[in-house]
Backbone as ProteinMPNN parsed JSONL, in Angstrom:
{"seq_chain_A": "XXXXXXXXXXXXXXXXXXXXXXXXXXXXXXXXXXXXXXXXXXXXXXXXXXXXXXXXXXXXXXXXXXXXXXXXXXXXXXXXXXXXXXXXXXXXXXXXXXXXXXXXXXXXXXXXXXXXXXXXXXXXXXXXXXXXXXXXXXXXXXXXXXXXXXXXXX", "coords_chain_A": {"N_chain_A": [[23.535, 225.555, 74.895], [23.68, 227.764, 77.499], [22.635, 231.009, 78.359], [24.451, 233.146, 80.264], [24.224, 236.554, 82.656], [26.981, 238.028, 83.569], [28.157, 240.204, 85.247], [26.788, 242.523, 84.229], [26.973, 241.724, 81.373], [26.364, 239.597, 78.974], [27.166, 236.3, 78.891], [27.834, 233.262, 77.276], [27.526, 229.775, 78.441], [29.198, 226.559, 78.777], [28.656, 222.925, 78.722], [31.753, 221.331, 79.672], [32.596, 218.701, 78.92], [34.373, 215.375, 79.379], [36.166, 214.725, 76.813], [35.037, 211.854, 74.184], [36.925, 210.218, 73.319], [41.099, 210.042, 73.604], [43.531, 210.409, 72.686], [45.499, 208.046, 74.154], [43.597, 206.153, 74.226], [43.896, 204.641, 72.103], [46.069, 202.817, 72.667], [46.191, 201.097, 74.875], [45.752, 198.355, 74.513], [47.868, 195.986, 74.322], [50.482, 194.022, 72.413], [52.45, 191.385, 73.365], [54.717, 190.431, 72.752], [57.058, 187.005, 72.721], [59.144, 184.531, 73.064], [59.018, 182.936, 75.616], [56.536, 181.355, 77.611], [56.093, 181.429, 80.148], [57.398, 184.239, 80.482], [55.875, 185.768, 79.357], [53.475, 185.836, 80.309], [53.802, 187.09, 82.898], [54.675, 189.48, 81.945], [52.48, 190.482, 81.059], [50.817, 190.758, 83.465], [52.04, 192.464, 84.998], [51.523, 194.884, 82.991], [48.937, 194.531, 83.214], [47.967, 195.027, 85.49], [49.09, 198.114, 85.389], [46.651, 199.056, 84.077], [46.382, 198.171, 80.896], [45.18, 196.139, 78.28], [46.047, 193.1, 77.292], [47.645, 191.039, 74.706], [48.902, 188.071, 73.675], [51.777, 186.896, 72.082], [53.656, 184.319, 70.097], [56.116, 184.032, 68.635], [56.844, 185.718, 66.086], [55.333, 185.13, 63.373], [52.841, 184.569, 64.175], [52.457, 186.604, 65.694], [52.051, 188.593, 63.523], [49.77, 187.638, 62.909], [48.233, 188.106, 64.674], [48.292, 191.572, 64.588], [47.074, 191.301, 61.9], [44.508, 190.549, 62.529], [43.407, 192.154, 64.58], [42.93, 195.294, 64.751], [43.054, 197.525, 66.52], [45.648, 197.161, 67.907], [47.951, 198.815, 69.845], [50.395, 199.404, 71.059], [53.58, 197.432, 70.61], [55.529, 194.718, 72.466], [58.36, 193.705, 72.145], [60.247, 191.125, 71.672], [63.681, 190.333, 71.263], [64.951, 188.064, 70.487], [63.151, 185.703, 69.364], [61.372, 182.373, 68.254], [60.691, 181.528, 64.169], [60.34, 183.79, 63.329], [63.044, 186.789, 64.086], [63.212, 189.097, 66.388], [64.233, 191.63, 65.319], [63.527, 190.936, 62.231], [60.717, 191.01, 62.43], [60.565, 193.744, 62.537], [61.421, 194.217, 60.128], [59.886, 193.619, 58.968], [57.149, 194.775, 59.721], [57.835, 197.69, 59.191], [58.189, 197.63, 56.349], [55.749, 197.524, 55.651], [54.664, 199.487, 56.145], [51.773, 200.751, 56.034], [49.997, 199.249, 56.493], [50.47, 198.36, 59.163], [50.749, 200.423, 60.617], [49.939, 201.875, 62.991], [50.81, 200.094, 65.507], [52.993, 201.059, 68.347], [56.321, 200.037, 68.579], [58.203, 198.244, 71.14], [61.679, 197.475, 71.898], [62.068, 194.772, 73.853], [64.827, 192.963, 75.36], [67.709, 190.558, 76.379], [69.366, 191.729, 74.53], [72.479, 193.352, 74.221], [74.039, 195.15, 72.878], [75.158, 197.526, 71.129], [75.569, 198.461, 68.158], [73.106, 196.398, 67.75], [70.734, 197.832, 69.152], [70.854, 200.398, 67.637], [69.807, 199.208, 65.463], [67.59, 198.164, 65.706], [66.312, 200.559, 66.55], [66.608, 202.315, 64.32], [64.988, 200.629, 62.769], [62.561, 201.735, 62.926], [61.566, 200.928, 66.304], [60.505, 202.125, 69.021], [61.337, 202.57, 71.539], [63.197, 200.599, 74.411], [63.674, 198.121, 76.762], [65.93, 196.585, 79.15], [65.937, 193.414, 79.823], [66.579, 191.248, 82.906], [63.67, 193.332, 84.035], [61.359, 195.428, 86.118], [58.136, 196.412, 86.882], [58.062, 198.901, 87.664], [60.156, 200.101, 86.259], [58.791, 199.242, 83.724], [56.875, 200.885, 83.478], [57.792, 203.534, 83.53], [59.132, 203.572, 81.171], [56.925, 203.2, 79.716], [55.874, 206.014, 80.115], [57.652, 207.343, 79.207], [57.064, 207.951, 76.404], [54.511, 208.919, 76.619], [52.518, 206.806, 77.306], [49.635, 205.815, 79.406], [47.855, 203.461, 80.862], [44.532, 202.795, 81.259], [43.577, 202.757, 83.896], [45.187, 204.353, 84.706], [45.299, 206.753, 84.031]], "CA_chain_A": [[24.316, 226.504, 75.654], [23.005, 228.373, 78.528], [23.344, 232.465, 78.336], [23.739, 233.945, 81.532], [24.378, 237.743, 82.687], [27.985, 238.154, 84.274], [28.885, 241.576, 85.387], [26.465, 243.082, 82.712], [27.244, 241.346, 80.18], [25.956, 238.001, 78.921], [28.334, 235.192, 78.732], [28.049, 231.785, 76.845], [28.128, 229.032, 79.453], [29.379, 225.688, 78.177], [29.144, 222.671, 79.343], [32.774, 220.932, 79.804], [32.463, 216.699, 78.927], [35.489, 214.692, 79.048], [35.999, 213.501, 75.365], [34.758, 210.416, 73.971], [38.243, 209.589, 72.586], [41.969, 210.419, 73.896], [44.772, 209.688, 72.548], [45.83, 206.81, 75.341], [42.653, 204.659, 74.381], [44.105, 203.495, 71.161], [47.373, 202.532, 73.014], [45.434, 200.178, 76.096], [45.564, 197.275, 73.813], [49.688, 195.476, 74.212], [50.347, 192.696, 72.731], [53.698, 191.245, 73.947], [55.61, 188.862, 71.311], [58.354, 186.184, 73.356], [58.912, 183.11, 73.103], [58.475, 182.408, 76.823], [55.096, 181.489, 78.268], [56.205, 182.446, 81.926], [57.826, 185.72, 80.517], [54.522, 186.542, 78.848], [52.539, 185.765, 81.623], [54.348, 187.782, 84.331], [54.456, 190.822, 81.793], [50.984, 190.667, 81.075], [50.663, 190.75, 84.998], [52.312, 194.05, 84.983], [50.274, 195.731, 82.449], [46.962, 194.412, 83.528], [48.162, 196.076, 86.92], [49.113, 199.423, 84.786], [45.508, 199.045, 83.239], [46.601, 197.807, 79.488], [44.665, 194.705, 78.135], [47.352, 192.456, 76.58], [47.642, 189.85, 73.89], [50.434, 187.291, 73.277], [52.544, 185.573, 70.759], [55.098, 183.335, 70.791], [57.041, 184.452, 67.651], [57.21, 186.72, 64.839], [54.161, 184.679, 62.673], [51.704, 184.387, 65.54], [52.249, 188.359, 66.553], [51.712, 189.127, 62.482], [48.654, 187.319, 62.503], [47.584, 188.915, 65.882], [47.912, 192.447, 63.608], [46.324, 191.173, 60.737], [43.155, 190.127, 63.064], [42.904, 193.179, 65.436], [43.071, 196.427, 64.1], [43.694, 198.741, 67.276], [46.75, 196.984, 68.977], [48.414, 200.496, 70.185], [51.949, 198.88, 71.663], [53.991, 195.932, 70.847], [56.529, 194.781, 73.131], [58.693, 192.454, 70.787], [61.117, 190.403, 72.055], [64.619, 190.019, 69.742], [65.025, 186.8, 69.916], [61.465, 184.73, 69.475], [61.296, 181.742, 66.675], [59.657, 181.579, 63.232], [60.819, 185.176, 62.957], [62.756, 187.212, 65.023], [62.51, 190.601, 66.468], [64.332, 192.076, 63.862], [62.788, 190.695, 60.614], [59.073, 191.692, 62.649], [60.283, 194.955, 62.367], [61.77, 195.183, 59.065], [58.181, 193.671, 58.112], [56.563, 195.977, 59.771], [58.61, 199.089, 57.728], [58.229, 197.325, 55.149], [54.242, 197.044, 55.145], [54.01, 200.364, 57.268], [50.537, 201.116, 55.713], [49.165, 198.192, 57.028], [51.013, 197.82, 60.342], [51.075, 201.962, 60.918], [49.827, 202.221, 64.314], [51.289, 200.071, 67.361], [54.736, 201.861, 68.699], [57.245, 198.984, 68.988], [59.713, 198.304, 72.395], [62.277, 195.708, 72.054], [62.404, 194.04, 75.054], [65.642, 191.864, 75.431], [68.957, 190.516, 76.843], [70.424, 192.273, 73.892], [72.965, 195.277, 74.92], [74.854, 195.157, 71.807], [75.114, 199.191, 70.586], [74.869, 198.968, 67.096], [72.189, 195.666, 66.947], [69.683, 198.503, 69.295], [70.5, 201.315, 66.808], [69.701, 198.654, 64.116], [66.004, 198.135, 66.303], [65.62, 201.844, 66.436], [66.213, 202.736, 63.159], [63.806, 199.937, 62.434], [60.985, 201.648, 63.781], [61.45, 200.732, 67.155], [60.637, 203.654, 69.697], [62.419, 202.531, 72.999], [64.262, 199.431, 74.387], [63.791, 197.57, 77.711], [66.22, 195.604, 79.056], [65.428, 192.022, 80.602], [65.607, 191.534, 83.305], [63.045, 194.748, 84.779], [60.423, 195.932, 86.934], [56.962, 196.825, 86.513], [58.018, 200.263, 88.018], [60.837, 200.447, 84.962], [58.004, 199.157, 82.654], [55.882, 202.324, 83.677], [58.439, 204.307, 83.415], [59.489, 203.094, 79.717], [55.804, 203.551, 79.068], [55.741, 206.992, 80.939], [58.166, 208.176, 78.595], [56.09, 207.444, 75.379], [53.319, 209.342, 76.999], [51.228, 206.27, 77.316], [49.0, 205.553, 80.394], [46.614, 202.373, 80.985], [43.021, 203.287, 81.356], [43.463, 203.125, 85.417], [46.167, 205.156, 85.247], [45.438, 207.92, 83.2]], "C_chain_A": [[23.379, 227.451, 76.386], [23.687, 230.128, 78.761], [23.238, 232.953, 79.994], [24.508, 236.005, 81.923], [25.78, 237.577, 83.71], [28.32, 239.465, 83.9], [27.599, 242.57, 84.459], [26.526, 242.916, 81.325], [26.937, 239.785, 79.983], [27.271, 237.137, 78.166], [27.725, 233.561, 77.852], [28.524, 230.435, 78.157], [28.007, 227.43, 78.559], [29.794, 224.604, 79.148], [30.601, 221.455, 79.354], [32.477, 219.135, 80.239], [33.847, 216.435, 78.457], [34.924, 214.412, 77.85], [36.144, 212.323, 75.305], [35.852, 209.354, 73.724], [39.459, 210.341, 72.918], [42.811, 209.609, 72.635], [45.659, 208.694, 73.359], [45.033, 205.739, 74.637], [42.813, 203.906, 73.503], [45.594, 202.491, 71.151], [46.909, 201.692, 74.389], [45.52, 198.81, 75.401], [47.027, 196.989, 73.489], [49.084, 194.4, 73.499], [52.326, 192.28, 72.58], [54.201, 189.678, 72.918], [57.066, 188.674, 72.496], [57.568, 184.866, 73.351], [58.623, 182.187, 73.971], [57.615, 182.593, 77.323], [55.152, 182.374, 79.428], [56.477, 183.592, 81.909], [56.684, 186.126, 79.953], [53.459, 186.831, 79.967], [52.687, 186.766, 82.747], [54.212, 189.52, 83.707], [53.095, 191.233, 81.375], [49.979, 191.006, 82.455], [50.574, 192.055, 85.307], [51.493, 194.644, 83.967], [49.398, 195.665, 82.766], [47.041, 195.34, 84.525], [48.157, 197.806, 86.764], [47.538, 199.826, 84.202], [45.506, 199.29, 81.686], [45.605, 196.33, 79.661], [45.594, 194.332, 77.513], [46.842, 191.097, 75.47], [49.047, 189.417, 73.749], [50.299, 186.308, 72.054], [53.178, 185.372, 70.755], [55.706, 183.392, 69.825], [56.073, 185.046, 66.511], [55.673, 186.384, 63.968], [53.085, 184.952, 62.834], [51.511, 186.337, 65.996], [51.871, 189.047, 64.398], [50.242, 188.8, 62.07], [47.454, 188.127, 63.339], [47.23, 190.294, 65.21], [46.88, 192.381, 62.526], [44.737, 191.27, 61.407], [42.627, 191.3, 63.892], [43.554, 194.681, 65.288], [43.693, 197.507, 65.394], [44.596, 198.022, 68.386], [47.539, 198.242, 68.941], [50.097, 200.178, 70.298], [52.156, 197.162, 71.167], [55.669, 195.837, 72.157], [57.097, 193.168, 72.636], [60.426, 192.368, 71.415], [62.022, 190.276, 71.017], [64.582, 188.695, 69.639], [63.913, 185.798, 70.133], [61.647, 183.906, 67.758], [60.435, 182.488, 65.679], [60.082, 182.875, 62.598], [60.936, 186.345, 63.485], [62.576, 188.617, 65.352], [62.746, 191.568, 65.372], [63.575, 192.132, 62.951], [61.699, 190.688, 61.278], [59.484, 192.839, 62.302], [60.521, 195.408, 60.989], [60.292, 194.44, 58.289], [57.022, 194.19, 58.271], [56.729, 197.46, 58.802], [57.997, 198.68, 56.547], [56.345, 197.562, 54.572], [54.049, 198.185, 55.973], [52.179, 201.238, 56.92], [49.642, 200.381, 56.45], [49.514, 197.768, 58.309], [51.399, 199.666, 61.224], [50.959, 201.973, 62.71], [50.507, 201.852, 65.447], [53.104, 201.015, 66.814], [55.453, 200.546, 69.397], [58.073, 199.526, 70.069], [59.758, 197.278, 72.456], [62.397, 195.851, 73.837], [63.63, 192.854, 75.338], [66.994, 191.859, 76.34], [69.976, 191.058, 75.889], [71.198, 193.253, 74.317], [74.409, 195.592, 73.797], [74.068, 196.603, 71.258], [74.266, 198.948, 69.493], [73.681, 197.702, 66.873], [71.059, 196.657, 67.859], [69.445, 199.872, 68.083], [70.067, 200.767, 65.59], [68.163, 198.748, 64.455], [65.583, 199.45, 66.135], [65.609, 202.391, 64.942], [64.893, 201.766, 61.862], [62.265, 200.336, 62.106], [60.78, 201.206, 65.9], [61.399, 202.324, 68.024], [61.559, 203.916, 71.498], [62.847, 200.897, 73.245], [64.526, 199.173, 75.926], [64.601, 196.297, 77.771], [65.834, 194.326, 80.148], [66.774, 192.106, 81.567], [64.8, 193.016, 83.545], [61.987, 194.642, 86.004], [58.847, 196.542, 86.589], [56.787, 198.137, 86.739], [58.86, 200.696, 86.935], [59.682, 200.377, 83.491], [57.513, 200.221, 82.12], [56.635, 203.366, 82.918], [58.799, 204.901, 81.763], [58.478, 203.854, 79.068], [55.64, 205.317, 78.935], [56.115, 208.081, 79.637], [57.572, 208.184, 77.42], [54.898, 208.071, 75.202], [52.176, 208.526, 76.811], [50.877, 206.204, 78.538], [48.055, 204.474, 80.36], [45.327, 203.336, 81.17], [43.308, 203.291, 82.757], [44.072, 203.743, 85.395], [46.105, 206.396, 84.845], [44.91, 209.096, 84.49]], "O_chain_A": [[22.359, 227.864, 75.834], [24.808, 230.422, 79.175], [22.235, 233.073, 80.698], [25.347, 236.439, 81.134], [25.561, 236.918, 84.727], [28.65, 239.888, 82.792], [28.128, 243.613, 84.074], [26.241, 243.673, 80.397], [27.268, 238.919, 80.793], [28.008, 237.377, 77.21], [26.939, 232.957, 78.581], [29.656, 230.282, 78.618], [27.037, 227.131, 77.862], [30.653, 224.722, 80.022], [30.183, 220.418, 78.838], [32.257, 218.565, 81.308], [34.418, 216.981, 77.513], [33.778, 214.026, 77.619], [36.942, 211.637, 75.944], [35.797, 208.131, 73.847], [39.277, 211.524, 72.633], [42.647, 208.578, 71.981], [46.816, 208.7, 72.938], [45.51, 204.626, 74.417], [42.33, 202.774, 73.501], [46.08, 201.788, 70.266], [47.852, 201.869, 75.16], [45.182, 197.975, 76.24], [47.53, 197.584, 72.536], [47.964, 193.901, 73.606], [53.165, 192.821, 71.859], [53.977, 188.494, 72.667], [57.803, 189.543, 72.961], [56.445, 184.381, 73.484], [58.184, 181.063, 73.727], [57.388, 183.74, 77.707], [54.632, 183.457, 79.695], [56.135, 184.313, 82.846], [56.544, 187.317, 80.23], [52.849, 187.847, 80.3], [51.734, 187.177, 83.409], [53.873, 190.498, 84.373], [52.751, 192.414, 81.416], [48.805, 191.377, 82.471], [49.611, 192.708, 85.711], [50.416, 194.947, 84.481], [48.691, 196.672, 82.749], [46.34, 196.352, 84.535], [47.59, 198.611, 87.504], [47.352, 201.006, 83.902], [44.905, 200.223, 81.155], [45.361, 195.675, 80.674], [46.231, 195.249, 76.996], [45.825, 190.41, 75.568], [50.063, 190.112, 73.711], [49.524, 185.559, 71.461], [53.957, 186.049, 71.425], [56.31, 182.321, 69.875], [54.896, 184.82, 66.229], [54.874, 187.317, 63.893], [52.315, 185.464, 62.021], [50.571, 186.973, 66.474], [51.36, 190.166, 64.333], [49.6, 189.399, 61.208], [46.358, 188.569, 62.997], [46.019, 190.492, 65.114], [46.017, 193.231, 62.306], [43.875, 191.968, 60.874], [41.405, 191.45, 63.914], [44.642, 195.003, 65.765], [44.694, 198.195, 65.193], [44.382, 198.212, 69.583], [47.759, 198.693, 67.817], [50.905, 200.771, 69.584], [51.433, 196.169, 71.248], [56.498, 196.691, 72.47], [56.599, 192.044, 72.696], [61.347, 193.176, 71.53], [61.569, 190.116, 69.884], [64.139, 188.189, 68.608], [63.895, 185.12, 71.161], [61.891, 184.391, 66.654], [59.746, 183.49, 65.87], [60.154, 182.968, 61.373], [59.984, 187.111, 63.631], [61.839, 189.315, 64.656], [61.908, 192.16, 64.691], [62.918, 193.14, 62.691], [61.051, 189.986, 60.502], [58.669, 193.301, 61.503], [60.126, 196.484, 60.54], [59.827, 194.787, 57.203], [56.076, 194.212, 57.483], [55.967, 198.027, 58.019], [57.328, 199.43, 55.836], [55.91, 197.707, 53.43], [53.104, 197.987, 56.736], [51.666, 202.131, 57.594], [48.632, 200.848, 56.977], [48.913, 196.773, 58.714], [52.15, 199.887, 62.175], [51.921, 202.079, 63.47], [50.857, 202.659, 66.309], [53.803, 201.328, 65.85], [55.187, 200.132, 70.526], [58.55, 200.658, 70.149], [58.98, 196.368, 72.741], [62.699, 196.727, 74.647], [63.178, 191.728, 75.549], [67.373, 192.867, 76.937], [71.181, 190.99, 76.133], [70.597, 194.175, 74.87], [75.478, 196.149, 74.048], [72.868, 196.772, 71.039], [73.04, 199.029, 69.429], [73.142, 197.829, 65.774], [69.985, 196.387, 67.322], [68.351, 200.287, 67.702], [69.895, 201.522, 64.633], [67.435, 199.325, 63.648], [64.496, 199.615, 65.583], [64.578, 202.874, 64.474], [64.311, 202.045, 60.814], [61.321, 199.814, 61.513], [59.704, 201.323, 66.487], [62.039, 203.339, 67.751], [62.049, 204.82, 72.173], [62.807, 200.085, 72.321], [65.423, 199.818, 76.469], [64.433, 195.295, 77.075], [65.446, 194.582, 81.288], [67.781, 192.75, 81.271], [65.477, 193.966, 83.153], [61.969, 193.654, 86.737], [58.88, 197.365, 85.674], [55.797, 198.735, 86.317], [58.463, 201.756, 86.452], [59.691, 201.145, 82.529], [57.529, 200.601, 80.95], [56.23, 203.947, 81.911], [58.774, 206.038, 81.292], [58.648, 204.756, 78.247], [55.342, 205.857, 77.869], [55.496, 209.043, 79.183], [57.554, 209.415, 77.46], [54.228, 208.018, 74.171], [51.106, 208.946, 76.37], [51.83, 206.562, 79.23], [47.199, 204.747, 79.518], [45.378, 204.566, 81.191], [43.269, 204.505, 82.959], [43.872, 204.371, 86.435], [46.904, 207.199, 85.326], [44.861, 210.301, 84.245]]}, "name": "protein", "num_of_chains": 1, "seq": "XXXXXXXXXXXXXXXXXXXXXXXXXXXXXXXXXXXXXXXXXXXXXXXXXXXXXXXXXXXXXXXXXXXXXXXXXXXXXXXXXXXXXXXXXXXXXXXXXXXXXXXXXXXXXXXXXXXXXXXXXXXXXXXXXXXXXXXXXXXXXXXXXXXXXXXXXX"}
């Protein structure tokens, strides 16, 4: 720290570094559970564009193993209906294991629009609820509200 004289009086001058670590950078890492290649593909499109890196899985198994293997996935975006096991029973095995599955912030993504099966997702654990089809400007938005940002976007 550098003293200097202001007014008569010496001041403390400090200097001001972005921090090494936000709260955003452990939320840049999606990984998007559906059972459709092309729908993975296209929303992986849109995030890369938002500046998220993404991972996919094609049901419930495949997105538990994806957890098990990579410690700072930040977001899932979990499709209700994906084989093997579906959006639901990911989440109530998420709850269920929330020590070990604490961090990403789940959003169903689906053609569901059935009331009580989203208040069944939210009381899951789920934190918001896109419906299919959307937009990469609704995506944002979704995200927006969440207070996440990609690394370009922040």
């Amino acid at each position: 720290m550098d003293r200097k004289d202001i007014g008569g009086h010496r001041a403390e001058e400090r200097s001001l570094q972005e921090p090494q670590w936000s709260p955003v950078d452990a939320f840049e890492r999606v990984l998007i559970v559906n059972g459709s290649a092309p729908f993975r593909t296209m929303v992986a499109r849109m995030l890369s564009d938002l500046g998220y890196e993404t991972l996919e899985a094609a049901n419930g198994t495949e997105a538990l193993a994806q957890l098990d293997q990579i410690a700072d996935i930040g977001l899932i975006l979990l499709d209700w209906n994906i084989p093997t096991m579906n959006g639901v029973e990911l989440l109530e095995r998420l709850k269920s294991e929330k020590e070990k599955y604490a961090n990403p912030i789940v959003v169903m993504v689906s053609t569901e629009n059935n009331r009580g099966q989203i208040a069944k997702a939210m009381q899951l654990g789920a934190r918001e609820y896109i419906m299919k089809p959307f937009t990469k400007e609704i995506l944002e938005e979704k995200l927006a509200l969440l207070g996440l940002k990609g690394k370009d976007n922040g």
